[in-house]
N, C-alpha and C positions, 0 to 999 in steps of 0.2 A: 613490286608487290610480291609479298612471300605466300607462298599455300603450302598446304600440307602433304605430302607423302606418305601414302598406306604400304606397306609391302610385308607381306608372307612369303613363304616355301608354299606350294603350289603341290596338289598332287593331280597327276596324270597318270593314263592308262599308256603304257609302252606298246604298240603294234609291233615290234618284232618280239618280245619275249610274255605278252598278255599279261605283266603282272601291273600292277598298282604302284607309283613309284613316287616319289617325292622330290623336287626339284633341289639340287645342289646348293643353289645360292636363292636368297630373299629377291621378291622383285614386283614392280607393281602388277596389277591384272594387264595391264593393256601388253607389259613386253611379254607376260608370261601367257597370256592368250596367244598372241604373233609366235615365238618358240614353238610352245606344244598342244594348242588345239583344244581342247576341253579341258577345262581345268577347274577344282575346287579348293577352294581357301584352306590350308594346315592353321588353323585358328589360332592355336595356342604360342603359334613362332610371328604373330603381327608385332610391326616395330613402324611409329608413325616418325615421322622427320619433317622437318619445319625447312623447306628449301628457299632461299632468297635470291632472291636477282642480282646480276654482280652490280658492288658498290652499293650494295643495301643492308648487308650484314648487322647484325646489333655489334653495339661493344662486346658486349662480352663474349660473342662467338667471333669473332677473331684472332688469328693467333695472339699470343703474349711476342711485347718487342722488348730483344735482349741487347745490352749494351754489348757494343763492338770492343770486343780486348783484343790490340796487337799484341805479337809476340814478339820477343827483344832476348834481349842477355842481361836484362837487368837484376836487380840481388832481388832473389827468390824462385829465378828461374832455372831451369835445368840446361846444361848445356846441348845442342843439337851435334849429333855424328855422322 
């Protein structure tokens, strides 16, 4: 079963320098609660993600399959040194 992922940049107040700061990286509330303690949503950096269970994937979110090319010495190849 797939759900959806919310994740922002998070701002937090810093106890060692008192300023207002803004989380590095996007992440949901629950990890960015656990991290840094009181946090409010940076609204305008939300980015929602569709996460699937493994072996649930749609087609289309799957990688693309590339045919397998050996390499050889045959006419059109470069030779190896």
């Amino acid at each position: 079963m797939s759900k959806e992922l919310e994740l922002f940049h998070w701002w937090f107040h810093d106890d060692i320098t008192g300023q207002r700061c803004r989380t590095p990286f996007a992440m949901d509330r629950e990890t960015a609660t656990q991290l840094y303690g009181s946090v409010q949503a940076d609204e305008p950096t939300r980015v929602l993600r569709t996460i699937s269970e493994p072996g649930e994937a749609r087609h289309e979110q799957m990688l693309p399959q590339f045919p397998l090319v050996e390499g050889g010495s045959g006419p059109g190849t470069a030779p190896r040194h």
